[in-house]
C-alpha atoms as a printed R data frame, in Angstrom:
    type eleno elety resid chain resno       x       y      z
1   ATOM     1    CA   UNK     A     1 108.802 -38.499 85.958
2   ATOM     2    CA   UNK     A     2 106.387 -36.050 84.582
3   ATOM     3    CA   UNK     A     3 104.409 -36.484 81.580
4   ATOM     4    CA   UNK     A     4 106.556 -35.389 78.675
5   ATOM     5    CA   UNK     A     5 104.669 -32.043 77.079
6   ATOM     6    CA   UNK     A     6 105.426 -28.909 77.846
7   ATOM     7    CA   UNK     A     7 104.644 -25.769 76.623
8   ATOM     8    CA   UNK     A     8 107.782 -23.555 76.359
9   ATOM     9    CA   UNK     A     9 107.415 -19.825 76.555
10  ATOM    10    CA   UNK     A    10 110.332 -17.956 74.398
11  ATOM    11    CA   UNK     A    11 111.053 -14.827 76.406
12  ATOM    12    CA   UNK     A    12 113.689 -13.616 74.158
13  ATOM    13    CA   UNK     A    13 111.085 -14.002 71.242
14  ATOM    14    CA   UNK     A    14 108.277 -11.635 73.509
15  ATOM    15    CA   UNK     A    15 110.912  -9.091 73.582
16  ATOM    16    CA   UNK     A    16 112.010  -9.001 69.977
17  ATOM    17    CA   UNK     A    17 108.229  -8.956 69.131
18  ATOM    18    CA   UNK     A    18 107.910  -5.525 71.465
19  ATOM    19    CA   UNK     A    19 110.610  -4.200 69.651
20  ATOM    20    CA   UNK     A    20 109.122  -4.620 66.270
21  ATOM    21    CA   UNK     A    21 105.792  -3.866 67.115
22  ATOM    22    CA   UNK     A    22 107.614  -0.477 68.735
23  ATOM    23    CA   UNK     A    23 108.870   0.054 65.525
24  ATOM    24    CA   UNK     A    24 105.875   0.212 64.134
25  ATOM    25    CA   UNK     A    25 104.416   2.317 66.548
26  ATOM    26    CA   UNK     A    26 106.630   4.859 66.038
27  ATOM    27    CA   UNK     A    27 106.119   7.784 67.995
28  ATOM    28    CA   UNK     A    28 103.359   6.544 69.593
29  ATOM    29    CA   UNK     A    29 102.610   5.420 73.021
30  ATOM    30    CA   UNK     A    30 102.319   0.770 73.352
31  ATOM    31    CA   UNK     A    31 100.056  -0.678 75.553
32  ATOM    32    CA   UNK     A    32 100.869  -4.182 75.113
33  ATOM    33    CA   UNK     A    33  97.353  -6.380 75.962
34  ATOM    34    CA   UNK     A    34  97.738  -9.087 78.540
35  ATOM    35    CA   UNK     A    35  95.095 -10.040 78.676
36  ATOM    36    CA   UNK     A    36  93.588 -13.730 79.350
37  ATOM    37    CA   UNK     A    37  96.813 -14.264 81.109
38  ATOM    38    CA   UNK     A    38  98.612 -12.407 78.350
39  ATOM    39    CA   UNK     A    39  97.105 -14.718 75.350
40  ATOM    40    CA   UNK     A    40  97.940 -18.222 77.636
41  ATOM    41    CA   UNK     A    41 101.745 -17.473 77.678
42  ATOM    42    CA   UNK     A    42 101.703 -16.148 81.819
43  ATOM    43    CA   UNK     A    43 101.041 -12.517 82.858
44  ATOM    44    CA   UNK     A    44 103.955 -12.476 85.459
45  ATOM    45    CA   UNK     A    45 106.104 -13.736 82.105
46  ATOM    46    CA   UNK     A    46 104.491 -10.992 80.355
47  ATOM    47    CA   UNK     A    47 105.433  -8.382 83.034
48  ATOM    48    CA   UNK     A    48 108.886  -9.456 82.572
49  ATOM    49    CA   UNK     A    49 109.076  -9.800 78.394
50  ATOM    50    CA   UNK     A    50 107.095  -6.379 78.023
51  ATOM    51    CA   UNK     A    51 108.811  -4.260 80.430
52  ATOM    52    CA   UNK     A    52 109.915  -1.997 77.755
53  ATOM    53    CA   UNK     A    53 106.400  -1.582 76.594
54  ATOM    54    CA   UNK     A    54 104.408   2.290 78.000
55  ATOM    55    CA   UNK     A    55 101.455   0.535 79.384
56  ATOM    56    CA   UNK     A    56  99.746  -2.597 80.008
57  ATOM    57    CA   UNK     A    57  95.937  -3.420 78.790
58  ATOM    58    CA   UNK     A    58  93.986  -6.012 81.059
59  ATOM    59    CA   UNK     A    59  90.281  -6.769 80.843
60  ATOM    60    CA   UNK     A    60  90.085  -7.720 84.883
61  ATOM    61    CA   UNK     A    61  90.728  -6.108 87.565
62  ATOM    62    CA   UNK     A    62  92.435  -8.903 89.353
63  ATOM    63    CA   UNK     A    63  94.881  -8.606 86.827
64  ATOM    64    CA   UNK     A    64  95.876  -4.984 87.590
65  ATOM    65    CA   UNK     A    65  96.322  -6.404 91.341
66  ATOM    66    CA   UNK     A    66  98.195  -9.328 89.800
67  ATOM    67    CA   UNK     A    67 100.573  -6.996 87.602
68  ATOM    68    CA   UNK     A    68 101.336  -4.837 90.174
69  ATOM    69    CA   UNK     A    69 102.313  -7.314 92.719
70  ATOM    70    CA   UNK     A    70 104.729  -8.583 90.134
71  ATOM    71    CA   UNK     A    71 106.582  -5.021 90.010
72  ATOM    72    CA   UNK     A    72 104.704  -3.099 87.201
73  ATOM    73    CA   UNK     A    73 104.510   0.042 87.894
74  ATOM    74    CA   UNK     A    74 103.670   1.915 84.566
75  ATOM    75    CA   UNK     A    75 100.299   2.326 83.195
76  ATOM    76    CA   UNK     A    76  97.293  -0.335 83.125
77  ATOM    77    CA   UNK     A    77  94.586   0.468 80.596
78  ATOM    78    CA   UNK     A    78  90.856  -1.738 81.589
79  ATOM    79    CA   UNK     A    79  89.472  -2.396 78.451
80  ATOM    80    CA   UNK     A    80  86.143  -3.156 79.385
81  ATOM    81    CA   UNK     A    81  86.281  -0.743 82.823
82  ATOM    82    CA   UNK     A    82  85.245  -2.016 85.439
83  ATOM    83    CA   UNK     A    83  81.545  -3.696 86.397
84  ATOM    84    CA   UNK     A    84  80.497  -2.891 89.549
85  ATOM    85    CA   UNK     A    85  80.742   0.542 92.188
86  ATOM    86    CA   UNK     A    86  83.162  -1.286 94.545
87  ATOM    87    CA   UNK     A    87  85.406  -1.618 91.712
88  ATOM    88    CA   UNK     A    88  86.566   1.616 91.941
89  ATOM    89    CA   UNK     A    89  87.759   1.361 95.415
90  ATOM    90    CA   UNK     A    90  90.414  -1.134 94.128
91  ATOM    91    CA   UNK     A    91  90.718   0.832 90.333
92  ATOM    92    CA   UNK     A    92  91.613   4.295 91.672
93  ATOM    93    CA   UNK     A    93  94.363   3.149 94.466
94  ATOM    94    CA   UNK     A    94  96.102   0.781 92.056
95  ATOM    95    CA   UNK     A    95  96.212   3.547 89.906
96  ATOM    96    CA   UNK     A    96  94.178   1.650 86.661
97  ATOM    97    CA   UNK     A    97  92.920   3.190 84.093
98  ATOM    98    CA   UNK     A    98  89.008   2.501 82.787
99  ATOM    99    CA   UNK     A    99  87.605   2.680 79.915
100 ATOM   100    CA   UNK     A   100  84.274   4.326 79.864
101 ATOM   101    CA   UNK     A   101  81.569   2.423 77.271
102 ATOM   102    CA   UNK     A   102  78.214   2.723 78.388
103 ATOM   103    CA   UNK     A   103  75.801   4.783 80.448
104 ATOM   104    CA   UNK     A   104  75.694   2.766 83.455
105 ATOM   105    CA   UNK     A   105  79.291   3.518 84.326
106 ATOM   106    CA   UNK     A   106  79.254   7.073 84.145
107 ATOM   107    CA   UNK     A   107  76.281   7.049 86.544
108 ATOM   108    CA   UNK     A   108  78.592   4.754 89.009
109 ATOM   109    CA   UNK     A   109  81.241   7.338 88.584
110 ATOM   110    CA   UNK     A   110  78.770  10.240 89.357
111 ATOM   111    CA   UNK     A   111  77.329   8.438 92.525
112 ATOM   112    CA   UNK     A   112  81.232   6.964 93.896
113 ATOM   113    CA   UNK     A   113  82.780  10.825 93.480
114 ATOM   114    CA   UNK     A   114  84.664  13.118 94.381
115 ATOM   115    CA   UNK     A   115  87.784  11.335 93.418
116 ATOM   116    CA   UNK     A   116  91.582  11.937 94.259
117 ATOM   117    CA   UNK     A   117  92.594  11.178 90.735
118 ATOM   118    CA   UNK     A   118  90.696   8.596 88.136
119 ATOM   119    CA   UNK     A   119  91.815   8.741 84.448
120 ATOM   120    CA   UNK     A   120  89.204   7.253 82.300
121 ATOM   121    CA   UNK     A   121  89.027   6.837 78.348
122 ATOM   122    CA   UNK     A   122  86.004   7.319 76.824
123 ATOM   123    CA   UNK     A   123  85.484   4.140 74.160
124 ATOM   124    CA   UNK     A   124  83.933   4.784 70.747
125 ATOM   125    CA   UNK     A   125  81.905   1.984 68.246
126 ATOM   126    CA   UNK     A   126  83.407   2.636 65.328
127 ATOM   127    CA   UNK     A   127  81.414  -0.275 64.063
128 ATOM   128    CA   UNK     A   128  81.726  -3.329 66.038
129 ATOM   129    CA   UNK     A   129  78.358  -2.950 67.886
130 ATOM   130    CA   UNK     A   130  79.914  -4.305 71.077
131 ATOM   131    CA   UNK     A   131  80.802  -1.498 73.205
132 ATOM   132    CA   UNK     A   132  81.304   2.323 73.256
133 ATOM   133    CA   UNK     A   133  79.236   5.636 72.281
134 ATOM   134    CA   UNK     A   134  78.116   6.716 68.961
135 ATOM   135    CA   UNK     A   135  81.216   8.821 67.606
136 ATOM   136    CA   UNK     A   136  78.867  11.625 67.997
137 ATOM   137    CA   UNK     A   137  78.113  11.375 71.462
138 ATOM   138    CA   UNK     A   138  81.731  12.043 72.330
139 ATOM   139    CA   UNK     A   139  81.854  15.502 73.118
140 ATOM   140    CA   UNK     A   140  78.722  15.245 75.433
141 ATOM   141    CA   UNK     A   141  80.353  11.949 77.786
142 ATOM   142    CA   UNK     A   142  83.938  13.293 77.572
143 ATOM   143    CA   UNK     A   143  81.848  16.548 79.211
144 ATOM   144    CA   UNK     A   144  79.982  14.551 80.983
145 ATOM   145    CA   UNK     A   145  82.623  12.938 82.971
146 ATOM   146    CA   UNK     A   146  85.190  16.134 83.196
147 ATOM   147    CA   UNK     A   147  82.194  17.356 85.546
148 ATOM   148    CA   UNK     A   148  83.082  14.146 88.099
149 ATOM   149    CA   UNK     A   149  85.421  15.613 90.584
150 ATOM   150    CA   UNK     A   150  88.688  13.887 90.367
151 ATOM   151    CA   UNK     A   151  88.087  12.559 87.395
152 ATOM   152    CA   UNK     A   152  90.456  13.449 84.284
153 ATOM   153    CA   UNK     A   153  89.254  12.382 80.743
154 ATOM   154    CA   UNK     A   154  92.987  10.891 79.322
155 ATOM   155    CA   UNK     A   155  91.029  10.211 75.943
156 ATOM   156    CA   UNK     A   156  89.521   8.257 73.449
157 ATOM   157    CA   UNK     A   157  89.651   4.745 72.236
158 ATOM   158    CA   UNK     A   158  87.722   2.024 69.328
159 ATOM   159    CA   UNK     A   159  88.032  -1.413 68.552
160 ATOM   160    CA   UNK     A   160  88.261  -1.766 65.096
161 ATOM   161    CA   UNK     A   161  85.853  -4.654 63.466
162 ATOM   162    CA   UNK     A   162  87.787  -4.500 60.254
163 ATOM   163    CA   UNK     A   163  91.499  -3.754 60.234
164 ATOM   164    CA   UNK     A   164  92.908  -6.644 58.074
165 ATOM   165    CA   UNK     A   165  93.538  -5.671 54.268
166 ATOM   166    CA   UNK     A   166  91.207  -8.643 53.061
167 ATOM   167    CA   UNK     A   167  88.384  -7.333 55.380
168 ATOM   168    CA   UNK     A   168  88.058  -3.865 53.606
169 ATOM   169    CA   UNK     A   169  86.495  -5.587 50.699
170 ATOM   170    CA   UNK     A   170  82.175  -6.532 50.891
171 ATOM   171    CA   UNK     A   171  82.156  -5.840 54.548
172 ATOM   172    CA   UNK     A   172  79.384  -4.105 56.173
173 ATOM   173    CA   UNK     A   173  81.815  -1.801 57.925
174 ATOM   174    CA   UNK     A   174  85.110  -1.271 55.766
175 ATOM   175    CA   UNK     A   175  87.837   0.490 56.921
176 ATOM   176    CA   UNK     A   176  87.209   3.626 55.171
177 ATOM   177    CA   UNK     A   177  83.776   4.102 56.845
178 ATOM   178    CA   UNK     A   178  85.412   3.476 60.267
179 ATOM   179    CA   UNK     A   179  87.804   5.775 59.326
180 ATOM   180    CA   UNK     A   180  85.375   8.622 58.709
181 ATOM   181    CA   UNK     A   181  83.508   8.066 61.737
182 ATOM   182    CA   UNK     A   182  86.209   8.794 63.925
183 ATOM   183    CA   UNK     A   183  87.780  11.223 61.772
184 ATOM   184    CA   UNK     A   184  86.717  14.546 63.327
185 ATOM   185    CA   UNK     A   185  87.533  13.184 66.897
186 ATOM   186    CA   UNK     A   186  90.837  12.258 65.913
187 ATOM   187    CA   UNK     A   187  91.229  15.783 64.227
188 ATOM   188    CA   UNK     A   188  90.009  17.568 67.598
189 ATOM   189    CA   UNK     A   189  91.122  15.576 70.892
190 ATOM   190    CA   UNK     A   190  94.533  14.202 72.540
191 ATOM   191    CA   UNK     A   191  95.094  10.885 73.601
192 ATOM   192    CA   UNK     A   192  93.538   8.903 70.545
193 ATOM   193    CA   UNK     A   193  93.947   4.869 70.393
194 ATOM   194    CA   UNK     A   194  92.427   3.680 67.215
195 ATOM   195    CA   UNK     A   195  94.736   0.902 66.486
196 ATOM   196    CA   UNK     A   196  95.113  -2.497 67.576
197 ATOM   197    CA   UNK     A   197  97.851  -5.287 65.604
198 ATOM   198    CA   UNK     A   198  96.054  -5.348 62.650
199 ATOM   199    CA   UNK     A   199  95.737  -1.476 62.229
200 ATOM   200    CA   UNK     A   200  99.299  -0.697 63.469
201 ATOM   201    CA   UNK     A   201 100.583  -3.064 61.043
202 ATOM   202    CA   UNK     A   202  98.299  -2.281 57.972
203 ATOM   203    CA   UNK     A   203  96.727   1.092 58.928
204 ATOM   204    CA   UNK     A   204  99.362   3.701 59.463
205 ATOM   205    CA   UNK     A   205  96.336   6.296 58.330
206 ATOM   206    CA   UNK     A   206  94.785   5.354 61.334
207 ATOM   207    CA   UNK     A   207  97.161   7.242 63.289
208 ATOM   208    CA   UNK     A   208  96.480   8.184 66.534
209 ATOM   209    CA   UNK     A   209  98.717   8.629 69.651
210 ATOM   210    CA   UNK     A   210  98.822   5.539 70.963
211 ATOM   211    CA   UNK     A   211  98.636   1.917 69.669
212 ATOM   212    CA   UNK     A   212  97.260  -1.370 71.664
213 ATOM   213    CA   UNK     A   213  99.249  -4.197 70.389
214 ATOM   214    CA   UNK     A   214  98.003  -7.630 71.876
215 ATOM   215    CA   UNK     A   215  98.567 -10.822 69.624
216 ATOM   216    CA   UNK     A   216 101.458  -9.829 67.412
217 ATOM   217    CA   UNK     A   217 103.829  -9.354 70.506
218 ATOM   218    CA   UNK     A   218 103.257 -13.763 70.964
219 ATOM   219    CA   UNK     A   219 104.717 -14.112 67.429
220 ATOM   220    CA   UNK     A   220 101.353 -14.467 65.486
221 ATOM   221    CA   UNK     A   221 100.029 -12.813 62.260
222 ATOM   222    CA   UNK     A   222  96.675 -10.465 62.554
223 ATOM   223    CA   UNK     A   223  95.855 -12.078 59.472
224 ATOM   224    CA   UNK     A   224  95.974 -16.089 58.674
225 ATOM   225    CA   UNK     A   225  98.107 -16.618 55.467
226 ATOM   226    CA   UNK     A   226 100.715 -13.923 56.094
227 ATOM   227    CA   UNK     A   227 103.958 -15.044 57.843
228 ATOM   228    CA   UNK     A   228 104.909 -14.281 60.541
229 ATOM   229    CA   UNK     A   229 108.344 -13.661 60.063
230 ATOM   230    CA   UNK     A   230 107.684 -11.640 57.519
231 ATOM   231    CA   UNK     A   231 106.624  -9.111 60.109
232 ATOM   232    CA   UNK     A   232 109.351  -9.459 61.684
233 ATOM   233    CA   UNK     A   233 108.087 -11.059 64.933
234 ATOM   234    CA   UNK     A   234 108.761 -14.644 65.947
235 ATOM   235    CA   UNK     A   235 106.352 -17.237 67.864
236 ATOM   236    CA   UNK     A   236 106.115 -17.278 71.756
237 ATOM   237    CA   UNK     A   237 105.216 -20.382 72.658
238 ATOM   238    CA   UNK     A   238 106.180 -23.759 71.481
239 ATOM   239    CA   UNK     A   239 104.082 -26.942 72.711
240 ATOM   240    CA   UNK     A   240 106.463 -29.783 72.346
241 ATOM   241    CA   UNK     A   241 105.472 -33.389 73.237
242 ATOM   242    CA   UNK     A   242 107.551 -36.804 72.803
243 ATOM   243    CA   UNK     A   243 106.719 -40.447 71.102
244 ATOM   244    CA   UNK     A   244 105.371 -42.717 73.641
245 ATOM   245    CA   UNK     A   245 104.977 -45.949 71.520
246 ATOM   246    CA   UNK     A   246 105.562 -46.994 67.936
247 ATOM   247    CA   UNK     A   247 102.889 -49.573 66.383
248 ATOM   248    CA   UNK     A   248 103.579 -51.611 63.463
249 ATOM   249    CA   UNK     A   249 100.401 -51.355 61.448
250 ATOM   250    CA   UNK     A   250  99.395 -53.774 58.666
251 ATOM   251    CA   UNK     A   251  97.826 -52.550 55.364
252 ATOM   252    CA   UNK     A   252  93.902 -52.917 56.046
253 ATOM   253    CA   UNK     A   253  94.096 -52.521 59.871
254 ATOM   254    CA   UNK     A   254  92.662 -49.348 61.317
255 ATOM   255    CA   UNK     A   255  93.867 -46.776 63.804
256 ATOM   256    CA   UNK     A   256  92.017 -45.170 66.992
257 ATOM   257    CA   UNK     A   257  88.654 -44.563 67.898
258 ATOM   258    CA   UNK     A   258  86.410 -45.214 64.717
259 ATOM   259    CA   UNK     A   259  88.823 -46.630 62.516
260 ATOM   260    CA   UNK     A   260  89.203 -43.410 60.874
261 ATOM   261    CA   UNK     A   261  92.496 -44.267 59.311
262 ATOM   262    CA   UNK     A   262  93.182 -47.643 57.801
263 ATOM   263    CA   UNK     A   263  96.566 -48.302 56.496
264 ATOM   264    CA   UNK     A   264  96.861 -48.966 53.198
265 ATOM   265    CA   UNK     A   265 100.732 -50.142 53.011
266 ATOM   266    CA   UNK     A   266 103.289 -51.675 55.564
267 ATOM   267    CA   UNK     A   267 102.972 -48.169 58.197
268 ATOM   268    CA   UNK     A   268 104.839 -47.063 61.689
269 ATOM   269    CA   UNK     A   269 102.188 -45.152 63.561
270 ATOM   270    CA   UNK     A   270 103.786 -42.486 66.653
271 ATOM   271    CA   UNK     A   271 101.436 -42.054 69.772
272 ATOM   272    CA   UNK     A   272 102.453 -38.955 71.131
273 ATOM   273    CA   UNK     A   273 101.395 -37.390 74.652
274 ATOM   274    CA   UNK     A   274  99.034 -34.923 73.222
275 ATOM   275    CA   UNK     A   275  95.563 -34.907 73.528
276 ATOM   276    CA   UNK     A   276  92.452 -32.390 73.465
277 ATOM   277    CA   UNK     A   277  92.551 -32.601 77.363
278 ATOM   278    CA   UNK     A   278  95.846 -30.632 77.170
279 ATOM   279    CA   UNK     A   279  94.635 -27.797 74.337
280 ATOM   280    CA   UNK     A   280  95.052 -29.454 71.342
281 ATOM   281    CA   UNK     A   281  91.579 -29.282 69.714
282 ATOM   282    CA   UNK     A   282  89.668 -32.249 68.663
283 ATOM   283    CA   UNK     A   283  88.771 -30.743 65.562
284 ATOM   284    CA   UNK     A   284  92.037 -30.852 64.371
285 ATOM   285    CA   UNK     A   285  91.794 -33.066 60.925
286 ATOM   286    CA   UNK     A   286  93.926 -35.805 60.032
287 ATOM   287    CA   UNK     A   287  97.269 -34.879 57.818
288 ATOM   288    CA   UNK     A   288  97.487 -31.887 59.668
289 ATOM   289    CA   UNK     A   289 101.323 -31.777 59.973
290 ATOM   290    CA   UNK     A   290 103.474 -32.201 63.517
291 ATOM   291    CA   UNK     A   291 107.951 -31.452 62.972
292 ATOM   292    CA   UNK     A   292 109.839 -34.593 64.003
293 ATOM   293    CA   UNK     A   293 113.216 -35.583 62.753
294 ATOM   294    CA   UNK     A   294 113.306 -32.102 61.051
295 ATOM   295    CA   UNK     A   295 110.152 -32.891 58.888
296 ATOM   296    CA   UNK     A   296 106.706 -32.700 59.345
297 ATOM   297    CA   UNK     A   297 104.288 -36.131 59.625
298 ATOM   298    CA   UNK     A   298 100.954 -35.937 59.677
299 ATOM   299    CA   UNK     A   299  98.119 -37.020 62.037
300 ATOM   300    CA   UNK     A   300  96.146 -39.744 61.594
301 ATOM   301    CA   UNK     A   301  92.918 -40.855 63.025
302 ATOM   302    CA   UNK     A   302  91.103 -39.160 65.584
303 ATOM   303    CA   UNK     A   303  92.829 -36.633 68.422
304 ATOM   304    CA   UNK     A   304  92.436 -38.741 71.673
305 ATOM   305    CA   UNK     A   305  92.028 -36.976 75.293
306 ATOM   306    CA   UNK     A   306  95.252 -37.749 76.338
307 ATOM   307    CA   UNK     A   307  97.425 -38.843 73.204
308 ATOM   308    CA   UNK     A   308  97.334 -38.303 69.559
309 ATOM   309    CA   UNK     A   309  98.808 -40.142 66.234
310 ATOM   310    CA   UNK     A   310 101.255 -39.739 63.317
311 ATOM   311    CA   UNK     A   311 102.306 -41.560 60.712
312 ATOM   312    CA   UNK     A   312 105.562 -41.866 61.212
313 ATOM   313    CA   UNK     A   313 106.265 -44.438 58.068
314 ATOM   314    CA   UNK     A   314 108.670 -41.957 56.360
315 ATOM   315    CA   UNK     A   315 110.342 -41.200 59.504
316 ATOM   316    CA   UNK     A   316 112.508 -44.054 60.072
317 ATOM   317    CA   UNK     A   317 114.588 -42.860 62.690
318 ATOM   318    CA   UNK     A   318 111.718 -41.114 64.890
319 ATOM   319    CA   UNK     A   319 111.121 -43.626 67.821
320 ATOM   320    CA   UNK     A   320 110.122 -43.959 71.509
321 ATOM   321    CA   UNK     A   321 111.097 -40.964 72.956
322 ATOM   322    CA   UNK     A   322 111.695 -38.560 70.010
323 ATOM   323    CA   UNK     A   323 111.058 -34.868 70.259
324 ATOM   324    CA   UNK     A   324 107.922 -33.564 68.528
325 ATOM   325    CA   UNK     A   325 106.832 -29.974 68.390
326 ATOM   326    CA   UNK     A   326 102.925 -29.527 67.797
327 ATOM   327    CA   UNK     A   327 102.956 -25.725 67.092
328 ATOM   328    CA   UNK     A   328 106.100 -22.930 67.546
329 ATOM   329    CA   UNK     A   329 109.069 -22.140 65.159
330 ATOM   330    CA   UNK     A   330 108.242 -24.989 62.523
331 ATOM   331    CA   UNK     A   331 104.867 -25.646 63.068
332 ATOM   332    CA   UNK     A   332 103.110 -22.170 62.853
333 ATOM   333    CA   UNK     A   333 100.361 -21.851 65.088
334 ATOM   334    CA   UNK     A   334  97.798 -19.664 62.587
335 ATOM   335    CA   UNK     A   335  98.268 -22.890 60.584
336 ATOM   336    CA   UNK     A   336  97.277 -25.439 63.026
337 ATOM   337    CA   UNK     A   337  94.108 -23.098 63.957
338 ATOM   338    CA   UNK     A   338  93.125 -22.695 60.821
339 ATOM   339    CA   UNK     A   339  93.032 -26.350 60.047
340 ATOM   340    CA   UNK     A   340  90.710 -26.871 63.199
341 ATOM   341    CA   UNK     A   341  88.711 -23.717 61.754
342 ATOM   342    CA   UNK     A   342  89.773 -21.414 64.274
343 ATOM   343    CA   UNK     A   343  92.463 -18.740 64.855
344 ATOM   344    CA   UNK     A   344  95.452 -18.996 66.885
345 ATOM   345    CA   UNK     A   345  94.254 -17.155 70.095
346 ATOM   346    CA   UNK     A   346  91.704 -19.353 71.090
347 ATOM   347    CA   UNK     A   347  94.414 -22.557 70.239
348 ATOM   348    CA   UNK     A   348  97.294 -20.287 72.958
349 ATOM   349    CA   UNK     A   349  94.631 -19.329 75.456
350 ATOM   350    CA   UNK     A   350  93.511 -22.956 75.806
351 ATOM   351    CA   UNK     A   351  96.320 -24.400 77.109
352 ATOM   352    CA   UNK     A   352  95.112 -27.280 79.899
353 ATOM   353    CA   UNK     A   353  96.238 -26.729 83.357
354 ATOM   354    CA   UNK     A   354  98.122 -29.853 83.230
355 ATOM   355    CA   UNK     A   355 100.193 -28.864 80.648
356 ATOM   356    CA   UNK     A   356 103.537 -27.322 82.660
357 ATOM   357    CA   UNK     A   357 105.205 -24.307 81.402
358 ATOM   358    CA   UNK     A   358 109.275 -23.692 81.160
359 ATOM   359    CA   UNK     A   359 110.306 -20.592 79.856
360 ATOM   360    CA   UNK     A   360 113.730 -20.297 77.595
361 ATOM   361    CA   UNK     A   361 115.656 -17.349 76.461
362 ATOM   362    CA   UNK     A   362 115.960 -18.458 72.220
């Protein structure tokens, strides 16, 4: 019999979250990103949850083969274009969409034409110094590559490095500023995509006429310390894991590698299958809360490879194969990253290979 974790992907739950997310888009066109094999919850899932969305956006081009042969036949925005000339010869039939961010990849464009029909977005730094053109070099590249037979300039898009309402406080780059900076192309072009989660959620000024939407359709918060729910979107993915063993622990004794914890009255301690050679990060402190029985108990000691610990002393009816969920509907996933001083993403994209997936309908 397999090793009892899973992670369980809620499908109903992806499509609520489009739906909310669409809400919020209004009128405006949704790519919804997949990328990283759409946040760790399974791009062929995601194909099937975000059907409804207008577009996908992927960062590799294996993924726009991947999509399509799983039946998606809309729109596929690359976020980061593509990276070498060949590309193209796989970008153009399987009708993809680059984005356009330095130099280099105009001049690939220039030397690969004529084209039959390549529709490219030019990318903009607003601010976050990682890719794009100065806003003011816009109207020169979107000229630039109009002059590229068969190419068609669809329009313009930024990656915000402050859309969160705590952010636009001491920042280098606020929101206003970013604002400004793209102001006049927003006033003067079609096709616009300024906002990602954050922005769509928070940002309504930042209008635009479409929106990319990438971690809030998994069921997680732009912004640690606001709920979820209270966005009306609901978690994707649940990692759920069993007891293994119970130990009967004696006040003084210690628990796991370093004696970290050492009992200090009569305590049950849980093993559960769960270790950082599955996802769950080793940085992840002790009393950082699991749900069993329909309560939270907290880890103690030191997160193993293959297993973890909980004190299960207020528990009494938890035992040898009792259900435990690690993060999902009770045990919010923003909250276990931010424990392990990280954010979610990086705690959903890191699911082990080992780790099987199941996917459920809520």
């Amino acid at each position: 019999m397999a090793r009892p974790i899973q992670a369980v992907i809620h499908m109903g739950s992806l499509r609520r979250n489009l739906e909310a997310m669409r809400r919020l888009a209004g009128n405006r066109m949704l790519w919804a990103v997949v990328k990283a094999d759409a946040y760790g919850h399974g791009l062929e899932r995601a194909v099937r949850a975000f059907e409804g969305a207008d577009g996908l956006a992927v960062i590799d081009i294996f993924d726009v083969e991947r999509a399509r042969r799983f039946g998606w036949k809309k729109r596929i925005l690359l976020l980061q274009g593509f990276f070498r000339p060949e590309d193209l010869d796989v970008v153009e039939p399987m009708g993809a969409e680059p984005v356009v961010h330095n130099e280099e990849l105009i001049r690939m464009l220039e030397r690969r034409a004529p084209f039959r029909d390549l529709r490219v977005h030019v990318k903009i730094n607003s601010g976050m110094n990682r890719f794009g053109f100065r806003p003011e070099e816009e109207p020169r590249v979107r000229a630039r590559l109009a002059a590229i037979p068969g190419v068609r300039v669809m329009g313009v898009v930024t990656h915000f490095a402050n859309a969160c309402p705590e952010w636009d406080y001491g920042g280098p780059v606020p929101v206003r500023e970013q604002m400004e900076r793209l102001g006049e192309i927003a006033r003067r072009t079609s096709g616009a995509c300024f906002a990602n989660s954050a922005a769509a959620i928070w940002l309504p000024q930042v209008g635009g006429d479409a929106v990319r939407i990438g971690i809030s359709l998994y069921g997680v918060t732009p912004e640690p310390g606001v709920p979820s729910a209270s966005l009306g979107i609901l978690p994707g993915m649940t990692l759920r894991s069993e007891i293994l063993a119970v130990q009967n622990v004696h006040p003084g004794e210690s628990v796991g590698y370093g004696s970290r914890f050492t009992a200090r009255r009569p305590s049950r301690i849980g093993v559960v299958a769960c270790g950082f050679a599955d996802g769950y990060l080793r940085s992840t402190p002790p009393g950082s809360p699991v749900w069993i029985e329909g309560r939270t108990a907290p880890l103690v000691g030191r997160i193993a490879m293959d297993v973890m610990m909980v004190d299960l002393t207020d528990h009494p009816t938890a035992r040898v194969g009792s259900s435990v969920e690690l993060w999902g509907r009770n045990i919010p996933v923003e909250d276990v990253a931010a424990r392990a001083g990280t954010i979610a993403a990086e705690l959903l994209c890191g699911i082990a290979p080992r780790v099987p997936f199941v996917e459920d309908e809520d």
